[in-house]
N, C-alpha and C positions, 0 to 999 in steps of 0.2 A: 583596570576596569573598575568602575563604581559598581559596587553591589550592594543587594541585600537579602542578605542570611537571612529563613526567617521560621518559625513554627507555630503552630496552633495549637490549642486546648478545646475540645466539645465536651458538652453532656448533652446526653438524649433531651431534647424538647416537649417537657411533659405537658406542658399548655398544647400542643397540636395534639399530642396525643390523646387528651380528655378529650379533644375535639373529633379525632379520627377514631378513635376506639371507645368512644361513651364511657370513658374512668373515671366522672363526675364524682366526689365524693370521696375518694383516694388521698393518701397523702403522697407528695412528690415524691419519695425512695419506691412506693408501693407501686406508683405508675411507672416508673423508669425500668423495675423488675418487669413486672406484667408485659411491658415494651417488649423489654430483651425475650423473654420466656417466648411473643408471639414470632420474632423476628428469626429467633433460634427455629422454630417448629419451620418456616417459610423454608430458610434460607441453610441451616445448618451451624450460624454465627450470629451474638445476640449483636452484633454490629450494625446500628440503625444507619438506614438509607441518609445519602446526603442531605436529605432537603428535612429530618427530624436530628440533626446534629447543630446544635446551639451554640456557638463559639463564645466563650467564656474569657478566653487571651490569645494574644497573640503578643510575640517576643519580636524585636527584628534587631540584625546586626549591620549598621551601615559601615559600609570600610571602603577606601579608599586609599590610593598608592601612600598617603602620609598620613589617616588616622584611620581607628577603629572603633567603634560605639555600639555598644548593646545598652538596648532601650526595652523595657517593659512596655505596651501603650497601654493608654490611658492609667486605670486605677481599680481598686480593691472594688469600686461601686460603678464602676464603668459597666452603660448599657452595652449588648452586642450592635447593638445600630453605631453607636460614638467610637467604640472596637473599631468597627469596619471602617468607619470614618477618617479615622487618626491614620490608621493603613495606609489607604488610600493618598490620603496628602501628605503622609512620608514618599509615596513613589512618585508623584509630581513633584515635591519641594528636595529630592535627592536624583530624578531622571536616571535611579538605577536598574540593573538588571536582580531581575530574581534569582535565588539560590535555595532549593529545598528539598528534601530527602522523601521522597512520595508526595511530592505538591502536584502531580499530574492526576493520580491515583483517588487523592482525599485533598487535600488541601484546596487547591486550587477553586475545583466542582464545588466543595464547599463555599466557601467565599464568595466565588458567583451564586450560588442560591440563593441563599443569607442575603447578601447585599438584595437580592430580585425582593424577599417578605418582605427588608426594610427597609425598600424604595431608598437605598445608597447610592445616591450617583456618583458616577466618578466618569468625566468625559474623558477627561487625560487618561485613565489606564485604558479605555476601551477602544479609544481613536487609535494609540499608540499601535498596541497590538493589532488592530485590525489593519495595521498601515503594513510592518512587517507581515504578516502573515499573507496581504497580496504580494507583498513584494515576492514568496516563496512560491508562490502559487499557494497556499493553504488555507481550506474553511476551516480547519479548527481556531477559535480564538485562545492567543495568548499561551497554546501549549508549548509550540516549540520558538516562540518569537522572542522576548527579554526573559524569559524563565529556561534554567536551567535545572532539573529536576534529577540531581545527582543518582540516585539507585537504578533511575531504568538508563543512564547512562551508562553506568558501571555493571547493572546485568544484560546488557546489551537488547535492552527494552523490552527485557522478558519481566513481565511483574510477578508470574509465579517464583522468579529464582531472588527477590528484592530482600535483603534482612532487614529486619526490626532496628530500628535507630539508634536503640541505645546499648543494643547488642554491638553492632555494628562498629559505635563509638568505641564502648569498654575492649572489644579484639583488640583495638589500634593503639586502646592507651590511654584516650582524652577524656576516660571518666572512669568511675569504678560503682558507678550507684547503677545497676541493672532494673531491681525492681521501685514500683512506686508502688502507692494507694491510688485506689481506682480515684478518679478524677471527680464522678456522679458523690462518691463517699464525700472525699475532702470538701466539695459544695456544699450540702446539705449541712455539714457541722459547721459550715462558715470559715471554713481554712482555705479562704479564698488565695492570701498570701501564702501560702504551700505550694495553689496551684501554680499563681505566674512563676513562682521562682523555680517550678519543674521544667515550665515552660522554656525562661529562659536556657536553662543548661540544654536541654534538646535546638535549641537556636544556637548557640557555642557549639555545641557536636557538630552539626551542619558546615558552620565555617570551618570547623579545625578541617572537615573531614573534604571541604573546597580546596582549604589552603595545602592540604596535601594531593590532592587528585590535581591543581597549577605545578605542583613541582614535579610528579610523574610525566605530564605533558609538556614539560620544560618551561614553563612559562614563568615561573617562579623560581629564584637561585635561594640559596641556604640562607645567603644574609635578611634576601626580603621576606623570606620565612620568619628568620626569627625579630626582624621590627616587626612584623604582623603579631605576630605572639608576644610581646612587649606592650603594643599599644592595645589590644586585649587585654592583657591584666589591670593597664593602667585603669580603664573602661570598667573594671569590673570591682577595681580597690575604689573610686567614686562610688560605685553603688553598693558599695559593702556585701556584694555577691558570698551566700554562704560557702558556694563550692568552689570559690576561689583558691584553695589550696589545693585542685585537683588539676589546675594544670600548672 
């Protein structure tokens, strides 16, 4: 099957926030705090609602029965609208299905938001899905139609029991990097290139952690395991991927 593997990067959206919470005169780390600090007091989690999460990158791994590609989109100066954009015309110019590790949860709802402030259109992802989703009888769009949303599959669509991604990965083997720097940090100092390349390796966890949930379900044999894991690295020695020695 054609896929793609894929994961995001946010930071709190401190421009609506000067707008929602009158923090005129703040500097961006100040407002981003102040964010988290009100969100924490609401909610128990300084974890901002979907529609104040600003997508910064998105990683994606296209693969198919004879290659594999992880692609960074766009660039170091890429808008979140040109983000969304580049997304979007990877899943029409690839007609594939999605694969994501809480893309039901955050991912997904994200990107529909997002795309809603910066007037993204994309007919192809919305026709599509909406096509599948009558076809199951479903009003949800696009949850369970080309997306595949590995965690609540594998905790049998319980979200409270879902692990952490890079936990998840490190158990299995396909990484050893647990912790980062918070993502709002690396922004602010302009280690914008820190963030995608985080990004990427959570896009590589995702498909390692496909390519092994196809071989549980039988669907994948040992051999085509390990050309998958081959044409990955090749994927990943073109883009001189720092963490390339960790699988």
């Amino acid at each position: 099957m054609n896929t793609i593997s894929f994961h995001i990067k946010t930071m709190p959206d401190v421009e609506a926030g000067k707008r929602l919470y009158s923090l005129n005169g703040l500097a961006d780390k100040d407002i981003a705090r102040a964010m988290g600090h009100m969100r924490h007091q609401q909610t128990g989690s300084e974890l901002q609602p979907y529609h104040l999460q600003r997508i910064i990158a998105i990683s994606v791994i296209h693969a198919t029965p004879d290659d594999v590609k992880l692609e960074s989109l766009g660039n170091e100066l890429s808008t979140e609208q040109e983000l969304l954009g580049l997304f979007y015309a990877t899943l029409e110019r690839t007609n594939a299905a999605l694969i994501s590790w809480g893309g039901c949860r955050f991912a997904i709802p994200v990107i529909h938001i997002r795309s809603l402030l910066n007037a993204v259109d994309s007919p192809h992802y919305w026709n599509s899905s909406e096509a599948i989703n009558r076809s199951r009888d479903m009003s949800t769009v696009y949850r369970y139609g080309q997306h595949t949303d590995l965690s609540e599959v594998l905790a049998g669509e319980t979200a409270s029991s879902v692990t952490e991604l890079r936990q998840f990965a490190v158990m299995l083997g396909f990484s050893t990097r647990l912790l980062e720097s918070e993502p709002f940090d690396s922004y602010i100092y302009g280690e914008i290139a820190e963030i995608r390349n985080s990004c990427d390796l959570d896009a590589v966890c995702v498909f390692l952690i496909y390519l092994r949930f196809k071989m549980i379900r039988g669907r994948l044999t040992d051999n085509d395991y390990r050309q998958q894991i081959t044409q990955l690295r090749k994927s990943l020695t073109v883009m001189n991927a720092e963490f390339l020695d960790e699988f």
